[in-house]
C-alpha positions in Angstrom: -4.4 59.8 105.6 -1.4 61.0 107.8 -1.4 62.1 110.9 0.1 65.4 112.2 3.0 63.7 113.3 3.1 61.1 110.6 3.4 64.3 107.8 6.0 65.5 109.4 8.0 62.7 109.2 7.3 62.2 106.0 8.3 65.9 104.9 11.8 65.3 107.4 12.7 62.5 105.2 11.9 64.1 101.7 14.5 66.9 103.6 16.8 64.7 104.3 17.8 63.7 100.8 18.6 67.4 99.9 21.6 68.3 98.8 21.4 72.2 100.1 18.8 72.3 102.5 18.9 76.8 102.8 17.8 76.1 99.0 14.9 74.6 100.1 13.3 71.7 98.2 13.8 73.2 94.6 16.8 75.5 94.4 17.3 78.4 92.1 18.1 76.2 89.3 14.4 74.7 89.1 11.6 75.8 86.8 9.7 76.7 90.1 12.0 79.6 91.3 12.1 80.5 87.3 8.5 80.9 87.1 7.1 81.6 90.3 9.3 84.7 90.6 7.5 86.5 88.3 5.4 89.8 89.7 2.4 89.4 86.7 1.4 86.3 88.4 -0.3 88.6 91.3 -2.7 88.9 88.0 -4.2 85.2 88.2 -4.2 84.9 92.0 -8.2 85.7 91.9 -8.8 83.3 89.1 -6.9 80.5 91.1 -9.1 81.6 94.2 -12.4 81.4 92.0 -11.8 78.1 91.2 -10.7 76.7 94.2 -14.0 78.0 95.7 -16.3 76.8 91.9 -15.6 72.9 94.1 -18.9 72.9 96.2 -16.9 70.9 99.0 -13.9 73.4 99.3 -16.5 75.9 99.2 -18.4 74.2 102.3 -14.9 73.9 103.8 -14.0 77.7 103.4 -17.7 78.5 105.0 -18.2 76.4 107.8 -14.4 76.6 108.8 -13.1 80.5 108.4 -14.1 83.7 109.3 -14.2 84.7 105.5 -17.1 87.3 105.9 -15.0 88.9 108.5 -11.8 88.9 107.0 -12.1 87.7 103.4 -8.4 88.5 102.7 -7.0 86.0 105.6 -7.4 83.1 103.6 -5.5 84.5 100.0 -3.1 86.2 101.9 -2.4 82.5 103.9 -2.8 80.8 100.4 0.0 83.5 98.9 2.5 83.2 101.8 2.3 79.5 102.1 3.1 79.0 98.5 6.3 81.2 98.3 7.5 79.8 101.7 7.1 76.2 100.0 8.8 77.5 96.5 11.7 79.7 97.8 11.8 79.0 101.2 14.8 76.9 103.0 13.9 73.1 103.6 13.0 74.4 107.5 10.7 77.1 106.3 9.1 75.2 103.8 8.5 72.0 106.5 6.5 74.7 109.2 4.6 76.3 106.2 3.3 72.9 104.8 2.5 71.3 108.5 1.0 74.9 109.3 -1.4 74.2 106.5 -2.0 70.4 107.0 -2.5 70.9 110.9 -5.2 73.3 110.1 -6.8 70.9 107.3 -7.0 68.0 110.2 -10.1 70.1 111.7 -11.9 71.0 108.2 -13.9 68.8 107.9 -18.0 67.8 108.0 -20.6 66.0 106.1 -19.1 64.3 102.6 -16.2 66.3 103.1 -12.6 66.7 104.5 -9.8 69.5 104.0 -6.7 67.2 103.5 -9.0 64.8 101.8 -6.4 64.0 98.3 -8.8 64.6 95.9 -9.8 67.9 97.1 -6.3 68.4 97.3 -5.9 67.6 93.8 -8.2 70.1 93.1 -6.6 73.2 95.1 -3.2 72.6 93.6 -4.8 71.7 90.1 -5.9 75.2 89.9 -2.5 76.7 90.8 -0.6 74.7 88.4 -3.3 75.9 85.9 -3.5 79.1 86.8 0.3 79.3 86.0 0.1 78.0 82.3 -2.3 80.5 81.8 -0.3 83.1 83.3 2.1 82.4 80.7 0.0 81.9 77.8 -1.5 85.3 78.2 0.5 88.1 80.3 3.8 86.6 80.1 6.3 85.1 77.1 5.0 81.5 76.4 6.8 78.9 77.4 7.8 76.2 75.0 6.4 73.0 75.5 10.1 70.8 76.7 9.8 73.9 79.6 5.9 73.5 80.6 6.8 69.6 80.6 9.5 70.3 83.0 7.7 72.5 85.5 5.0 70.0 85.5 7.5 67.1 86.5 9.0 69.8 89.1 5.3 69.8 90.3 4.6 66.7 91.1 7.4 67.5 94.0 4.9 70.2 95.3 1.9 67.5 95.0 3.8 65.3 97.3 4.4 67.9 100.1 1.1 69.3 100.4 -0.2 65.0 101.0 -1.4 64.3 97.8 -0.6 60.7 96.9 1.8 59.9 93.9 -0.9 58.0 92.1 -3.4 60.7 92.0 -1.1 63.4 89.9 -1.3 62.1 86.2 1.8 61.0 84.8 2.6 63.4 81.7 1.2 67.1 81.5 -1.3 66.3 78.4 -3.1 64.1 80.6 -3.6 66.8 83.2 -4.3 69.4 80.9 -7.3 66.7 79.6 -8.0 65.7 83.2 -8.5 69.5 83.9 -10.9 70.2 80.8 -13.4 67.1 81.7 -13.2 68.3 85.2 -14.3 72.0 84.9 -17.1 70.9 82.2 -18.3 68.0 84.8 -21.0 68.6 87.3 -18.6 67.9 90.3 -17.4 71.8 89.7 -20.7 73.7 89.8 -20.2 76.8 92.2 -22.3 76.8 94.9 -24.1 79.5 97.1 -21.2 79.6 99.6 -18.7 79.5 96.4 -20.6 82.5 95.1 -20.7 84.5 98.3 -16.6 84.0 99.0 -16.2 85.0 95.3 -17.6 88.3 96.1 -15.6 88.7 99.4 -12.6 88.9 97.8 -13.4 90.9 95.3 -12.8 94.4 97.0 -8.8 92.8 97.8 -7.0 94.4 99.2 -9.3 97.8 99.2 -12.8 98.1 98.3 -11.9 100.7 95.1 -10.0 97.9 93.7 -13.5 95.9 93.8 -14.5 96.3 90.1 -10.6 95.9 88.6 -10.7 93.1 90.7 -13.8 91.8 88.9 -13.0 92.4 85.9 -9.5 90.5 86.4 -11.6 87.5 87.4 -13.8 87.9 84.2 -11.1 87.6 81.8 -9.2 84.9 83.3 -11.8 82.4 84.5 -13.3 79.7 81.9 -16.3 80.7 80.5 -18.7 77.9 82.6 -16.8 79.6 85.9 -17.4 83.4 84.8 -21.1 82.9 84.3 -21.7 80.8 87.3 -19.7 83.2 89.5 -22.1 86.0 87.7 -19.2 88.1 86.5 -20.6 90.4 84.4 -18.9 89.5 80.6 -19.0 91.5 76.7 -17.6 91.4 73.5 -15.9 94.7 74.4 -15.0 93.8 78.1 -12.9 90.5 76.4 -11.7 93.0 73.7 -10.5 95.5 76.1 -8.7 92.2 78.4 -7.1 90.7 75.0 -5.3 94.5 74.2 -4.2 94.9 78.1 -2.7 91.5 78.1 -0.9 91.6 75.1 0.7 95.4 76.3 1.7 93.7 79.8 3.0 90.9 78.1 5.3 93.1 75.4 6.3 95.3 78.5 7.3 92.2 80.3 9.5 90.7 77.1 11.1 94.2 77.3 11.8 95.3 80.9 14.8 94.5 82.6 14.7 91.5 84.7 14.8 92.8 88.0 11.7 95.4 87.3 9.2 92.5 87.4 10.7 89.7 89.4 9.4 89.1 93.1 11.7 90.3 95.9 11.5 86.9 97.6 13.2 85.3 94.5 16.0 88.0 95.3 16.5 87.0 98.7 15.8 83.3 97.9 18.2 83.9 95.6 21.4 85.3 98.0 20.4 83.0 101.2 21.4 79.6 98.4 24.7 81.4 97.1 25.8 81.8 100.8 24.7 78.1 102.2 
């Protein structure tokens, strides 16, 4: 494991080798840019939150080392913020974002467990890169398998930044989309207490009348084991009513203009490149 100055280096050199560093480490001609700058995916941020927590060890992390009952928000806002500096920011951004987050991890840490420990790494950015695919399996056009293949390969950049080791990422995206499947069936995810408890804290994000949408959003876009554990309440109608309200956002989407549902930071991402 790095240290705080060894990651940095490490990130410095990875900067080093590209070719328009105000682009940042992808560039607007990536898959990233392409389909992080969609708006909808504010829709699976809870589900990606949920099953970051449903791993008992990021869940002991989150409880022992945050002030979650205080401020549940901190931590998804932080989450949020850190992954659009790393996507769209420059090189420079993107470096002070990802040792922000790894300087932090060096103190999470306690019995069987440790933040920047690569495996729950894994784990964290699994669920993002999973959360993403089903973004665009349900609220969003689908994406045809040559462009999912692409983002994955793309992802394997963003696995390397955050510290996780080039050997622990499988190699071609049907092995992670197995790897994923055994994983969320095994015992390792089982949510715990704490998981629970910072499931409900963020449920009332960012205002407490948004508590049951909230839920409800959760419901629909968790797997099945996660939803019951988390004790989201669930129905034949509830799934009914999810499957008509994703299929209207996702014709609304295939219709709208462009700039009506793409993130402002793509925008700006966007003109800072042009003028490098």
């Amino acid at each position: 494991m790095r240290t705080v100055a060894e990651h940095r280096d490490y990130l410095e050199s990875i900067a080093a080798k590209v070719p328009n560093p105000a682009a940042g480490f992808f560039g607007p001609d990536s898959m990233a840019w392409r389909l992080n700058r969609e708006m909808v995916l504010g829709l699976v941020v809870l589900r990606a939150l949920f099953m970051q927590v449903a791993h008992p060890k990021v869940a002991q992390g989150v409880a022992e080392h945050s002030d979650f009952r205080e401020k549940p928000f901190n931590r998804a806002y932080a989450t949020f913020k850190a992954q659009q500096q790393v996507i769209f920011g420059s090189c420079e951004v993107s470096i002070e974002a990802l040792m922000r987050i790894y300087a932090r991890h060096v103190g999470v840490q306690g019995p069987g467990y440790h933040a920047n420990d690569p495996s729950l790494l894994f784990w964290v950015y699994a669920t993002l890169i999973d959360s993403m695919f089903f973004a665009y399996r349900t609220f969003l056009p689908n994406l045809p398998e040559s462009e999912r293949e692409h983002f994955y390969e793309e992802g394997k950049l963003f696995a390397k930044l955050i510290g996780i080791p080039e050997d622990r990422v499988p190699r071609r995206l049907a092995d992670f989309n197995a790897w994923m499947q055994t994983t969320i069936a095994s015992d390792e995810i089982t949510v715990s207490p704490d998981g629970r408890e910072i499931g409900r804290s963020l449920l009332p994000m960012p205002f407490r009348l948004a508590a049951s949408l909230n839920a409800f959003l959760a419901a629909g876009t968790l797997p099945p084991k996660l939803r019951e554990q988390f004790e989201l309440l669930w129905s034949p109608r509830r799934q009914r009513l999810f499957d008509f309200l994703a299929r209207t956002i996702q014709l609304v989407i295939s219709h709208a203009p462009q700039f009506l549902h793409t993130s402002p930071t793509y925008w700006l991402a966007l003109r800072r490149a042009g003028s490098s």
